[in-house]
C-alpha positions in Angstrom: -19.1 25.0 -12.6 -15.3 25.3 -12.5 -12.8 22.4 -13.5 -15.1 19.8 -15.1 -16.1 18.6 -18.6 -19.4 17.5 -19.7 -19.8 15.5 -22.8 -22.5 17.3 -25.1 -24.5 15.1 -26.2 -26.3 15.8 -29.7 -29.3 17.5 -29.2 -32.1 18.8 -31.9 -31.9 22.2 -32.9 -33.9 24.8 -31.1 -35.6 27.4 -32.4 -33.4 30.7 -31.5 -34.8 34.2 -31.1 -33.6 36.5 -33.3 -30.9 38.9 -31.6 -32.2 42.8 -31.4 -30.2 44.2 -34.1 -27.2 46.8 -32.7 -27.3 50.4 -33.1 -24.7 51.4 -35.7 -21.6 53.4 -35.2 -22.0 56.3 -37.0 -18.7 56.4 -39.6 -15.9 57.9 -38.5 -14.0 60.8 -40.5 -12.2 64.0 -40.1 -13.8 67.4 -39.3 -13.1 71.0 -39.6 -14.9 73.3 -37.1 -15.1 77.0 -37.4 -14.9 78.7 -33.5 -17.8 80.5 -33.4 -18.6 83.3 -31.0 -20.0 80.6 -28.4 -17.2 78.6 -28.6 -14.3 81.7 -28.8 -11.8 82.0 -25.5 -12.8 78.3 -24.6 -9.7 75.9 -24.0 -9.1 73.1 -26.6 -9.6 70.2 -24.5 -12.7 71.8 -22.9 -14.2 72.5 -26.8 -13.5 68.8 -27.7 -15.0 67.3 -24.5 -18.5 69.5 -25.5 -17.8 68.1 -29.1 -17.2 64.8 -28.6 -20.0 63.8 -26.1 -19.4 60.0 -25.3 -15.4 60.1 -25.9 -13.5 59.0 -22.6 -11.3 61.8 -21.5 -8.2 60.0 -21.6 -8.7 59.5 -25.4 -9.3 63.2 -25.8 -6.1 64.3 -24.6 -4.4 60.8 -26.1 -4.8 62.6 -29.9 -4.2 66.2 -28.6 -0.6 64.8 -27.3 -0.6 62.9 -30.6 -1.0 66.0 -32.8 -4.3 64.8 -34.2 -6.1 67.7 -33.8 -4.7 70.8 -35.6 -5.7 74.3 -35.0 -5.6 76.9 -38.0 -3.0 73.2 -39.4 -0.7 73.5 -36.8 -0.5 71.4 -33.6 -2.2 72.8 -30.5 -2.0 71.9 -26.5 -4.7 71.1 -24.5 -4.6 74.9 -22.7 -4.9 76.8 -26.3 -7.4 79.4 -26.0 -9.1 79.2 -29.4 -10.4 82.5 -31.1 -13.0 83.4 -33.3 -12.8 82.1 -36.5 -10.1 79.4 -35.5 -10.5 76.3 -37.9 -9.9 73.1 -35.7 -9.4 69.8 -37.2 -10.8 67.2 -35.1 -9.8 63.5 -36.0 -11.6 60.7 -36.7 -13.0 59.1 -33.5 -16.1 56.8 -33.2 -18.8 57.7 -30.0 -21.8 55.5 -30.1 -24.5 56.5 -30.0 -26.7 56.5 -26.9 -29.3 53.4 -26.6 -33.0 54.1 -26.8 -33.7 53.9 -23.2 -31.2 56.7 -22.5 -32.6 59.0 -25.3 -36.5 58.6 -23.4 -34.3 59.5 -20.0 -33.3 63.3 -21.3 -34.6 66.4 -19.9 -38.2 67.2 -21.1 -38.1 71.2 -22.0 -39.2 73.4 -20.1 -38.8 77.4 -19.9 -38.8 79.3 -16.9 -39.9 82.3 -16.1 -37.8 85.1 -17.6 -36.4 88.2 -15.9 -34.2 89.6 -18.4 -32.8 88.5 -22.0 -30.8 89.5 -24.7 -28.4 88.0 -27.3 -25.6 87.7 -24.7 -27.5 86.4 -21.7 -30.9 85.0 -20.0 -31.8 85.7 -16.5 -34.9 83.5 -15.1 -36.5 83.2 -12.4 -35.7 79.5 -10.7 -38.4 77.5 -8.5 -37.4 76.1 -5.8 -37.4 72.6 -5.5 -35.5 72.3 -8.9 -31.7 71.9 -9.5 -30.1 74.1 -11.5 -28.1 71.2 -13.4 -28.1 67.0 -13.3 -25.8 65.3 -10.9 -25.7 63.5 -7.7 -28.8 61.5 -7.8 -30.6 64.6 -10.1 -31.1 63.1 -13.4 -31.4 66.9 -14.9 -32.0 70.7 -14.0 -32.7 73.4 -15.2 -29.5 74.1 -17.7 -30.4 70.4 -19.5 -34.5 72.0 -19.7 -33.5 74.9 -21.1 -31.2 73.0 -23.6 -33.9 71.0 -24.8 -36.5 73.7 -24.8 -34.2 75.7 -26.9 -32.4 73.8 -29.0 -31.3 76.2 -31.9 -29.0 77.7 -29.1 -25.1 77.1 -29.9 -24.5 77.8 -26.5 -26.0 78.0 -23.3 -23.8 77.5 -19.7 -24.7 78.4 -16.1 -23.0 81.7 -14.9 -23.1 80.4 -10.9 -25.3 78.4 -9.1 -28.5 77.9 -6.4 -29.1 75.4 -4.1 -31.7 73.1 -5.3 -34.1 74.6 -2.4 -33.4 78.1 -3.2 -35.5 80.2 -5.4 -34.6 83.2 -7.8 -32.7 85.3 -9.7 -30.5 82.6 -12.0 -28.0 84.2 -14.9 -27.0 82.0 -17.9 -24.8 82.9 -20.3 -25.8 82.6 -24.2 -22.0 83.2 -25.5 -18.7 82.1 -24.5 -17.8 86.1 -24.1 -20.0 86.7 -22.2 -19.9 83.8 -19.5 -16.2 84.4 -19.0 -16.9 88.1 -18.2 -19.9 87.3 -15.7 -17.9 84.7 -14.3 -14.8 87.6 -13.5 -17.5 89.7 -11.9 -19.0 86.8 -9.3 -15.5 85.6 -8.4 -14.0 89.6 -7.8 -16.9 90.1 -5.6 -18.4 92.8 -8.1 -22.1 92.0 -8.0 -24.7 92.7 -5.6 -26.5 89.6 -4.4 -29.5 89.9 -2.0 -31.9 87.2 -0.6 -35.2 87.1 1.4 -34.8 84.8 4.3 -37.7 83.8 6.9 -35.3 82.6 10.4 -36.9 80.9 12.8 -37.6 83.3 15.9 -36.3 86.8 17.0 -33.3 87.9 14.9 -30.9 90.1 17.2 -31.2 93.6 15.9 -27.5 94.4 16.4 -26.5 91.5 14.4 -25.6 93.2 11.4 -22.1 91.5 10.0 -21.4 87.8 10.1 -17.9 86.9 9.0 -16.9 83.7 9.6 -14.7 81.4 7.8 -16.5 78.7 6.3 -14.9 74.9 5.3 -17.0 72.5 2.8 -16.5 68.6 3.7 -18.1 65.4 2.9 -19.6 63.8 5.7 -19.9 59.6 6.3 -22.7 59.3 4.1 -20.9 61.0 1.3 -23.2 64.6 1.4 -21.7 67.5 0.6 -21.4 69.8 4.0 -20.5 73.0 5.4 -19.4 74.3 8.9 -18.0 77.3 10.4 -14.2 77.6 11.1 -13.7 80.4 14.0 -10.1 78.8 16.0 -6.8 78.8 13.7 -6.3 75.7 16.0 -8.9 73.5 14.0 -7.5 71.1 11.5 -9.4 72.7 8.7 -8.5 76.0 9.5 -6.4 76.5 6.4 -8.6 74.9 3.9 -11.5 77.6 5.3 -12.2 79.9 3.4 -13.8 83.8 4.8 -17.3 84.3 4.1 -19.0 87.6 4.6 -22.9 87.8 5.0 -24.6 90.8 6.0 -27.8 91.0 7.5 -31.0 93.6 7.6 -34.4 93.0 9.7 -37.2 93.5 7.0 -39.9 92.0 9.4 -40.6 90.8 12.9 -43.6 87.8 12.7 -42.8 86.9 16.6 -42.2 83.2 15.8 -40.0 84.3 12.9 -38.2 87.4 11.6 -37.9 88.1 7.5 -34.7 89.3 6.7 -32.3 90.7 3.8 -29.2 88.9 3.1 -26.3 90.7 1.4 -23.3 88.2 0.6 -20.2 89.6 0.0 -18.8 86.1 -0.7 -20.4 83.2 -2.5 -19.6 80.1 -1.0 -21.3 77.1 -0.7 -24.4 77.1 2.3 -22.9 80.5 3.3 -26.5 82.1 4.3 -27.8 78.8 5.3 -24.9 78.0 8.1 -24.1 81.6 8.7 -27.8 82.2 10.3 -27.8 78.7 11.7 -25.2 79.1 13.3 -26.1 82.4 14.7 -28.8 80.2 16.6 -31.7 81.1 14.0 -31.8 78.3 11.0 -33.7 79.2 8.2 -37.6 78.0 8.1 -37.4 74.9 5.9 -34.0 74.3 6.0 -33.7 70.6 5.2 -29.7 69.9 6.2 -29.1 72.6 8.6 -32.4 73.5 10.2 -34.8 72.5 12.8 -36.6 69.6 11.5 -38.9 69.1 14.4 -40.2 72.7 13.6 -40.1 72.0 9.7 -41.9 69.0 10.0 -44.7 70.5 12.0 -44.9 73.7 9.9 -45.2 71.2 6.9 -47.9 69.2 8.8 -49.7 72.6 10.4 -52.3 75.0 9.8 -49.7 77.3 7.5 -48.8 74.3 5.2 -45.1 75.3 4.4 -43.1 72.6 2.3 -40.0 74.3 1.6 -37.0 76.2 2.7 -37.3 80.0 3.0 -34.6 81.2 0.8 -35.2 83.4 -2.1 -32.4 85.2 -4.3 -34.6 88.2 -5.1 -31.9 90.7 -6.2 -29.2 90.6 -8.2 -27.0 93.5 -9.8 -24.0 92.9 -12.3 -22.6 94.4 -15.1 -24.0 93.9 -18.7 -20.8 92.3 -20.2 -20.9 93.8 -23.5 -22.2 97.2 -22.8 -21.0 97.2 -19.0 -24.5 98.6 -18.3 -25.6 98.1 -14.9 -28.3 95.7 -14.7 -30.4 95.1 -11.7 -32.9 91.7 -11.5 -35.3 90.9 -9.1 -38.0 88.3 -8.5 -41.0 88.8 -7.0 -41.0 86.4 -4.0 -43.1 83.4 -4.5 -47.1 83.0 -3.8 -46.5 80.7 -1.0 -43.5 82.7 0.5 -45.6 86.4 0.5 -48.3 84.0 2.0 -46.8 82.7 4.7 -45.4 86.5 6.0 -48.4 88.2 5.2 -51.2 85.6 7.3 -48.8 84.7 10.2 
């Protein structure tokens, strides 16, 4: 009610409930960090935001500007690369700390099965039907698994993505060094990245090379799209950006053909709109296939549930001994299944 007094009238005391006692803030004082290998050729603002989980990021660049946080005692801007062995004061700054229902939320750890590992990187092999990180409606993936499964690892990032329906080859990076470097390689085009796809019916032998400018949008219900760009007339011709996918037939199933896809650029649905597009969607394709064939392979004698995409090959340089390293995955059980009984 709004604008009127009551008169309280006396009443008799009532028993209260005791209030849940609050989580402490954990006191607040100065810090001196050591860079450490997984931490070396990161930007300052970047190493404060993983160090200071919980602080807004307004605040974190508030007491940069401030001269709050020192590097080797001098002031430091947000851009400073730090270096191994850098000693970084970081100033007292309270971050509660998470309630007990958010702590029962986290990842539970899980490993995945591994292709290649040393003390510079990991390389697993990723289901499908997982995300390789939390976000959008995913509470976690598989970077926040391996986090908790391995939790005497100072660092631990994603080198480059999969789609959530995609299976395969996955690199992560287990030092700072060694992320940047495999992160140069994927964005100068300098890996070899090959994928088993099954397209829906009878892929055209002579079409080898698609390369077709691709533009990533949001559509009305706020999902993340992608659609070809072939006129320099259409609005979003300059935002497009050119995707090369090259195709081999590895099979002819009659309802289906099995191919290999070579991507010479890594953006966003490239194999997935580049081959719908070309009039043959991927089998299982949730966004741009044919659902009325998806749903009835789901529903039919071959029992199919996902999308046919696999990342079975992938070739980079080691990025300490420049080695040439070559991954593959096996395709999956239900994948080899469905070629080999069609």
């Amino acid at each position: 009610m709004t604008g009127r007094i009551i008169e309280a009238k006396a009443r008799r005391p009532v028993a209260q409930s005791p209030k849940p006692a609050q989580t402490p803030m954990p006191a607040a004082k100065v810090r001196l960090q050591t860079v450490d290998e997984g931490s070396a050729g990161q930007r300052l603002d970047n190493y404060l935001l993983r160090e200071l989980k919980g602080v807004p990021k307004t605040h974190i660049y508030r007491v940069i500007r401030a001269g709050e946080v020192r590097v080797n005692k001098g002031r430091a801007q947000a851009d400073t690369r730090l270096e191994l062995g850098d000693v970084v004061r970081i100033p007292p700054v309270r971050v509660a700390e998470r309630p007990a229902d958010a702590l029962a939320e986290l990842a539970p750890p899980r490993e995945f099965p591994l292709l290649f590992e040393d003390e510079h990187l990991l390389v697993i092999d990723k289901p499908a039907g997982v995300a390789v990180h939390g976000g959008s409606g995913v509470s976690f993936g598989v970077i926040e698994q391996l986090r908790r499964a391995r939790p005497q690892a100072k660092f631990l990032e994603l080198v480059h993505r999969l789609d959530k329906e995609t299976s395969g080859v996955l690199v992560l990076a287990k030092k700072r060094s060694a992320l940047t470097h495999l992160q140069d390689q994927f964005r100068g085009r300098e890996t070899g990245k090959t994928y088993a796809a099954l397209v829906w019916g009878d892929w055209p032998e002579k079409l080898k090379v698609i390369d077709v400018a691709l533009h990533k949008f949001l559509d009305a219900d706020g999902e993340r799209r992608v659609r070809q760009v072939t006129s320099s007339h259409d609005p979003a011709a300059e935002q497009a950006k050119r995707s090369i996918t090259l195709v081999k037939v590895v099979k002819r199933l009659g309802w289906a053909t099995l191919l290999d896809v070579t991507i010479k650029t890594g953006r966003t649905h490239q194999i997935r709109v580049h081959l719908a597009e070309a009039g043959h969607a991927i089998v299982g394709d949730p966004k741009y296939g044919d659902f009325a064939k998806n749903r009835d392979m789901a529903r039919g004698p071959r029992r199919f549930e996902r999308m046919f995409l696999h990342a079975r090959r992938l070739q980079f340089a080691h990025p300490q001994t420049t080695a040439q390293l070559v991954c593959e995955a096996p395709l999956p059980t239900e994948c080899r299944r469905l070629i080999e009984t069609a």
